[in-house]
N, CA, C and O atoms as a GROMACS GRO file, in nm:
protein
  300
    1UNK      N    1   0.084  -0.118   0.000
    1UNK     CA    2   0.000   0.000   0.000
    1UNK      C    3   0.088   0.123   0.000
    1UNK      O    4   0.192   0.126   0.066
    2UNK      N    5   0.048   0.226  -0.074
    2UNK     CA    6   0.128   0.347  -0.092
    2UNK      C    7   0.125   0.430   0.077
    2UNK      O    8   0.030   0.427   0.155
    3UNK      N    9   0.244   0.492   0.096
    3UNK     CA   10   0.246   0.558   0.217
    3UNK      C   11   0.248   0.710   0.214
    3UNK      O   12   0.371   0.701   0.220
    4UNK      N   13   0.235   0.796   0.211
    4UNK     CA   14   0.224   0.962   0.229
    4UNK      C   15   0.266   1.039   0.386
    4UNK      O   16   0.203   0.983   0.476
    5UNK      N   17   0.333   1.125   0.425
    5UNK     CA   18   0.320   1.203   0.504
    5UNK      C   19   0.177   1.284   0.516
    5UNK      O   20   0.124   1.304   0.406
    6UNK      N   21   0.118   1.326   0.611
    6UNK     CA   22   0.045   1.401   0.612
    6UNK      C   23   0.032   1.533   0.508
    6UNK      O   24  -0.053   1.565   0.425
    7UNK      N   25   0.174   1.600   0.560
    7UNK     CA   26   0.207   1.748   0.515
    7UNK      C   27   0.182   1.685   0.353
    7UNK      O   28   0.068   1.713   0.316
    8UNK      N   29   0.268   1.603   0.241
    8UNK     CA   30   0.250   1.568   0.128
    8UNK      C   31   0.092   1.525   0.079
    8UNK      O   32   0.070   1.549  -0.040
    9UNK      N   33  -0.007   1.472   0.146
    9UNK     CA   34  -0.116   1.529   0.107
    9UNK      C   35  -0.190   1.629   0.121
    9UNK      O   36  -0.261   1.660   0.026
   10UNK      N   37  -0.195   1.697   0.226
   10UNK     CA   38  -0.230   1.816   0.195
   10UNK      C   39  -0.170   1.959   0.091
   10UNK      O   40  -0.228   2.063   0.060
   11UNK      N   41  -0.042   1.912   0.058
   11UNK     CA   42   0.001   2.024  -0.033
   11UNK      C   43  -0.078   1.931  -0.161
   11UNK      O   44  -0.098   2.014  -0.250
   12UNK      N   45  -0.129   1.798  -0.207
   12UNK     CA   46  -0.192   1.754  -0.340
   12UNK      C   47  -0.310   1.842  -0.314
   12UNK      O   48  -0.340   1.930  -0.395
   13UNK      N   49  -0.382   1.821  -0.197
   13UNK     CA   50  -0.510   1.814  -0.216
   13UNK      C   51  -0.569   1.963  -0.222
   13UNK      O   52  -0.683   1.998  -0.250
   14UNK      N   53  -0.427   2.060  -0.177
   14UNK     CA   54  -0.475   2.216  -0.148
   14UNK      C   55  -0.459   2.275  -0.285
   14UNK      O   56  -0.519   2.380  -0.311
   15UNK      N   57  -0.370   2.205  -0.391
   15UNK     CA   58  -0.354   2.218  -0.525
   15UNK      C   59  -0.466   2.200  -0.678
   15UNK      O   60  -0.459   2.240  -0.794
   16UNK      N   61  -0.566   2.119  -0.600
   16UNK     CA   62  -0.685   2.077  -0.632
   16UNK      C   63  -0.824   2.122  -0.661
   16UNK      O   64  -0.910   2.036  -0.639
   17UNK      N   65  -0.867   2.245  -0.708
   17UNK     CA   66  -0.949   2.303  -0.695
   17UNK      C   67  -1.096   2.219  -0.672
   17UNK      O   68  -1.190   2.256  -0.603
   18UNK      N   69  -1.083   2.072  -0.764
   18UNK     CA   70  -1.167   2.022  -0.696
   18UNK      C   71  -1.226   1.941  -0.557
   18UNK      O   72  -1.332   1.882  -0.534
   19UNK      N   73  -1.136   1.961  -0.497
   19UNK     CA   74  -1.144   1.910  -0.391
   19UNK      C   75  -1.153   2.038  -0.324
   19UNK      O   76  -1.057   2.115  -0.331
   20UNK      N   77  -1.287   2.075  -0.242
   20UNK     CA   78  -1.300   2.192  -0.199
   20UNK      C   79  -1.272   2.210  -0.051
   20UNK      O   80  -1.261   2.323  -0.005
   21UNK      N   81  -1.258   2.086   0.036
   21UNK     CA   82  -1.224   2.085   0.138
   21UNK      C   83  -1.194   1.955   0.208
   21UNK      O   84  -1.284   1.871   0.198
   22UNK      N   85  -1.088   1.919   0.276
   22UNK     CA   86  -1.041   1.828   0.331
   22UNK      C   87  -1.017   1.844   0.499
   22UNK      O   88  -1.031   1.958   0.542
   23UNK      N   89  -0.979   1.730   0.606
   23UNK     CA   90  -0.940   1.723   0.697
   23UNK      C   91  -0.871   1.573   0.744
   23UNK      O   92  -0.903   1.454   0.739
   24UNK      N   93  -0.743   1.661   0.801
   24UNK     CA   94  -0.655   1.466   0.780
   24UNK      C   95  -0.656   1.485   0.919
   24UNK      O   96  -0.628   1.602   0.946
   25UNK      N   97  -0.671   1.437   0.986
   25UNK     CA   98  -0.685   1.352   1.153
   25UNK      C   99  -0.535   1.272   1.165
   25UNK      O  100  -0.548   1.188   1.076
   26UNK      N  101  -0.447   1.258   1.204
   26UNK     CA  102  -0.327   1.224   1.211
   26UNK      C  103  -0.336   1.083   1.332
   26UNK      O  104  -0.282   0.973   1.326
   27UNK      N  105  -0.432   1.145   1.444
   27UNK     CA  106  -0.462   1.039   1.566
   27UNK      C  107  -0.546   0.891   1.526
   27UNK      O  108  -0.540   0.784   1.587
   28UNK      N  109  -0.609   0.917   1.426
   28UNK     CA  110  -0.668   0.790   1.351
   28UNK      C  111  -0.680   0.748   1.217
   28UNK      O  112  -0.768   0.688   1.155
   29UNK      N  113  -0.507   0.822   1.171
   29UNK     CA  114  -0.494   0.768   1.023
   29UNK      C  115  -0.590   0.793   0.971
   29UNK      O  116  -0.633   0.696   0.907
   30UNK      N  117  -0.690   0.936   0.962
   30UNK     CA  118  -0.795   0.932   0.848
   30UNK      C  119  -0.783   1.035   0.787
   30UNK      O  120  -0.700   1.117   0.827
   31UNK      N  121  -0.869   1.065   0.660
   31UNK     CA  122  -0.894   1.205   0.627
   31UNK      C  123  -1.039   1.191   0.561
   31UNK      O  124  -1.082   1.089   0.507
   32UNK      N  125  -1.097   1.294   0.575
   32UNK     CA  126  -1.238   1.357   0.523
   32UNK      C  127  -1.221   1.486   0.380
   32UNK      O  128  -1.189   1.605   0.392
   33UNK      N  129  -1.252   1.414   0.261
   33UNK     CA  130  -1.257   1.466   0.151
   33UNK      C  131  -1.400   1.512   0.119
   33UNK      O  132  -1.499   1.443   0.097
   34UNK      N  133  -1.385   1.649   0.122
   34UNK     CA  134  -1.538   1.720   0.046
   34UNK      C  135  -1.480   1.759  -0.123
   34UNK      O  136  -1.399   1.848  -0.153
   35UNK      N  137  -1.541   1.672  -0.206
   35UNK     CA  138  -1.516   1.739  -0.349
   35UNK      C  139  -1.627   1.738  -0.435
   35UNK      O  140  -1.731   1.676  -0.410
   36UNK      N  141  -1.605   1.810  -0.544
   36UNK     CA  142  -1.686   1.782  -0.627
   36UNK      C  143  -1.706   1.706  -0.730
   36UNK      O  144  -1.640   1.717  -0.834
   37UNK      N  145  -1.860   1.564  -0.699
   37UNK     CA  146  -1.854   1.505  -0.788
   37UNK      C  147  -1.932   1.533  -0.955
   37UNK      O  148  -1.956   1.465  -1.055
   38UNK      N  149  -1.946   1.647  -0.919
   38UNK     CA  150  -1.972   1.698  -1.125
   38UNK      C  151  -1.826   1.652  -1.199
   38UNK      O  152  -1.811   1.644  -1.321
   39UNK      N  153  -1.748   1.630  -1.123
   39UNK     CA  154  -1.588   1.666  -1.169
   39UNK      C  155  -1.564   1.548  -1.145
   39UNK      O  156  -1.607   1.475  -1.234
   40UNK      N  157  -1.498   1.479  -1.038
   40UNK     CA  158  -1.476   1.345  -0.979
   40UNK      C  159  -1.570   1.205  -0.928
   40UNK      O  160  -1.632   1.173  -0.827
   41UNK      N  161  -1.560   1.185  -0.973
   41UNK     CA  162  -1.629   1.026  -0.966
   41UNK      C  163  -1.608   0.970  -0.820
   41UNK      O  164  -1.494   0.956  -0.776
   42UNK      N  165  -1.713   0.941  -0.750
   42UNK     CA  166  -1.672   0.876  -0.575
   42UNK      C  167  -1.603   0.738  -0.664
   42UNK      O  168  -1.499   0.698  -0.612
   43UNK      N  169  -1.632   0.688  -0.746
   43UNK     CA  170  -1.592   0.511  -0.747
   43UNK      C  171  -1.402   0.578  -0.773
   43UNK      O  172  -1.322   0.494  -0.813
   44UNK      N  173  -1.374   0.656  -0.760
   44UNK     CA  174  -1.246   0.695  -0.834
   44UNK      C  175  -1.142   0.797  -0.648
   44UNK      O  176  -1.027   0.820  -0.611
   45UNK      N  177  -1.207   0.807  -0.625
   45UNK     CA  178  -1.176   0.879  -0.464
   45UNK      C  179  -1.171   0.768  -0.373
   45UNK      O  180  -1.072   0.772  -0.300
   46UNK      N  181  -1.259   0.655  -0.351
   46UNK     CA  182  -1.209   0.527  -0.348
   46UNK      C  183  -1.106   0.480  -0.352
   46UNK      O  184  -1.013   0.491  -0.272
   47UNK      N  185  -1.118   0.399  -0.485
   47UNK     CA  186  -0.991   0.323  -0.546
   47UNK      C  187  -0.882   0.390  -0.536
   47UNK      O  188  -0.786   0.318  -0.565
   48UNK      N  189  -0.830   0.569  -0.489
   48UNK     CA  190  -0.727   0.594  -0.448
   48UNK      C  191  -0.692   0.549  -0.340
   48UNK      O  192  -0.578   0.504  -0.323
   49UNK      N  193  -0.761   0.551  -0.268
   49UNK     CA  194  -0.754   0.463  -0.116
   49UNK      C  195  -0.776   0.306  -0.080
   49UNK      O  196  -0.832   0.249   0.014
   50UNK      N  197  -0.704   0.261  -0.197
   50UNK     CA  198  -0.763   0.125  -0.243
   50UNK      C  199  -0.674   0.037  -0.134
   50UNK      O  200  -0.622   0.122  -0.063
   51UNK      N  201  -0.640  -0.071  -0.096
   51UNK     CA  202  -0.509  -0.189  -0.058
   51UNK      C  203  -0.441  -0.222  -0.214
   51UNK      O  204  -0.327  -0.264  -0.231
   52UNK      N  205  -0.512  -0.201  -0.291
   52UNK     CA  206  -0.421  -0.207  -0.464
   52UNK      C  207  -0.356  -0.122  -0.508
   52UNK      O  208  -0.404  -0.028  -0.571
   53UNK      N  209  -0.195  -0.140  -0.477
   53UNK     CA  210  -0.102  -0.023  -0.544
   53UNK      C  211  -0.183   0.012  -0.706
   53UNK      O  212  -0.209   0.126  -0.744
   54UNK      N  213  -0.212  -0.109  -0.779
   54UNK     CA  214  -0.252  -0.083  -0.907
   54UNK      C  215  -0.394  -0.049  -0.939
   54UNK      O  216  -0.427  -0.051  -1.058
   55UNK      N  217  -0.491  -0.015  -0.839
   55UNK     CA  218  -0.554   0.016  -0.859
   55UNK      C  219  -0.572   0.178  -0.802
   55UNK      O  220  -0.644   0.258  -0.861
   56UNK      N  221  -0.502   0.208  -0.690
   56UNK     CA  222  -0.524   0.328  -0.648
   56UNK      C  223  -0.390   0.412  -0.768
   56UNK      O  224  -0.386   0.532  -0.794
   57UNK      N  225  -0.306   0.317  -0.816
   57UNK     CA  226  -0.233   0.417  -0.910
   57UNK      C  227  -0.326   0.466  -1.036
   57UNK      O  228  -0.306   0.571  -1.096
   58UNK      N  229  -0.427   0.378  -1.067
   58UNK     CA  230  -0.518   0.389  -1.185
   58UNK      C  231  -0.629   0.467  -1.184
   58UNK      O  232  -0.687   0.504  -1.286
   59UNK      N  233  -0.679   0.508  -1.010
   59UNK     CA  234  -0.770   0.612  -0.978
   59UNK      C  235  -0.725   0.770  -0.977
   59UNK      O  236  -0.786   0.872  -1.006
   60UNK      N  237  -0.576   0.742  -0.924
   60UNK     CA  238  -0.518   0.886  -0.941
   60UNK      C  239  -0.475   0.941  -1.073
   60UNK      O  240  -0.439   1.059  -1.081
   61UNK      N  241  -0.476   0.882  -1.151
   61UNK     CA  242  -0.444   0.894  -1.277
   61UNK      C  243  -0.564   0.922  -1.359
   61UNK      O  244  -0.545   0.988  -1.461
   62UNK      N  245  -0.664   0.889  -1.337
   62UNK     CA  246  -0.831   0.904  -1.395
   62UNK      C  247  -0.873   1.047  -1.316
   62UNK      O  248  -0.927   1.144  -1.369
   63UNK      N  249  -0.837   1.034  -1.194
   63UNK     CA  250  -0.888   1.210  -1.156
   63UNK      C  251  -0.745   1.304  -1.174
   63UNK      O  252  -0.739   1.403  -1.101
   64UNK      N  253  -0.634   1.280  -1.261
   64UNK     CA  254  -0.565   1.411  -1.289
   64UNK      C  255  -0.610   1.426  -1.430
   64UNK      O  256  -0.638   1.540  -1.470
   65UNK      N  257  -0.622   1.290  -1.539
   65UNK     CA  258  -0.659   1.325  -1.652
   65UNK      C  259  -0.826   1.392  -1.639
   65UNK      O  260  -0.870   1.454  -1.736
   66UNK      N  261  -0.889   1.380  -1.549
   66UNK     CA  262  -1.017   1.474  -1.528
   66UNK      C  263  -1.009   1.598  -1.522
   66UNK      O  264  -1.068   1.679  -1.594
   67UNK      N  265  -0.930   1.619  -1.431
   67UNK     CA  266  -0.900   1.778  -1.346
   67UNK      C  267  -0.811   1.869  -1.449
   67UNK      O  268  -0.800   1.991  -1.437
   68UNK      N  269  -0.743   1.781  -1.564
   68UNK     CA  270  -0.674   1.823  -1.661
   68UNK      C  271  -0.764   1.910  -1.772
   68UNK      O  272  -0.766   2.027  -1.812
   69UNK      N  273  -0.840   1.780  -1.800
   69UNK     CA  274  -0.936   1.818  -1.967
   69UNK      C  275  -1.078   1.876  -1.881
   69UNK      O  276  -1.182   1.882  -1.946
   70UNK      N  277  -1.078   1.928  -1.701
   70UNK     CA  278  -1.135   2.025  -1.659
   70UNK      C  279  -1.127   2.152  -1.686
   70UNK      O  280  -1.217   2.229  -1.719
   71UNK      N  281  -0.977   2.181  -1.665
   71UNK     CA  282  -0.906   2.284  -1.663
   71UNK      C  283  -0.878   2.359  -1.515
   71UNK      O  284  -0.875   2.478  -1.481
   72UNK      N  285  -0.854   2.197  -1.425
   72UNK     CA  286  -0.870   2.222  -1.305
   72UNK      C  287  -0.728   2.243  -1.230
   72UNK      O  288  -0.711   2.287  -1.117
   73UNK      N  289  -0.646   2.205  -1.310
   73UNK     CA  290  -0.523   2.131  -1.256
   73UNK      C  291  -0.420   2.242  -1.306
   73UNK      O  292  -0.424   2.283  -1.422
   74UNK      N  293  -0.334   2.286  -1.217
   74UNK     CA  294  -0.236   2.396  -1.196
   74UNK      C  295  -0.120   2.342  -1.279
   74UNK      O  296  -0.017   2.408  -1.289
   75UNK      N  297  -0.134   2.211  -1.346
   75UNK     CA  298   0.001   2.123  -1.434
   75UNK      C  299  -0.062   2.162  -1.582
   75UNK      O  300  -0.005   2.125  -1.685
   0.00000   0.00000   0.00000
């Protein structure tokens, strides 16, 4: 399973216009994602958080090519 620092997701997720608000809890390994699904797909916010390296690599990759041909994405 992929590992992250805290601080390293929140600089993705503050980069994100669609994701309009988050909160990562550090005391119980969680976080709370508010985004928008006109834009992002829940089956795809998921599977980032998958136990499948290959599947959560295949969700993050489906919501940058989204956020891309959005015109959401600062890349």
């Amino acid at each position: 399973m992929l590992s992250y620092k805290s601080t390293d997701v929140e600089k993705i997720l503050a980069n994100m216009p669609a994701f309009k608000n988050y909160k990562i809890k550090n005391s119980t390994n969680s976080i709370v994602i508010e985004y928008d699904a006109s834009v992002i797909r829940p089956e795809w916010i998921n599977a980032m958080f998958s136990e499948s390296d290959t599947e959560a690599k295949k969700a993050c990759y489906e919501v940058a090519r989204q956020l891309k041909s959005e015109g959401l994405s600062n890349e």
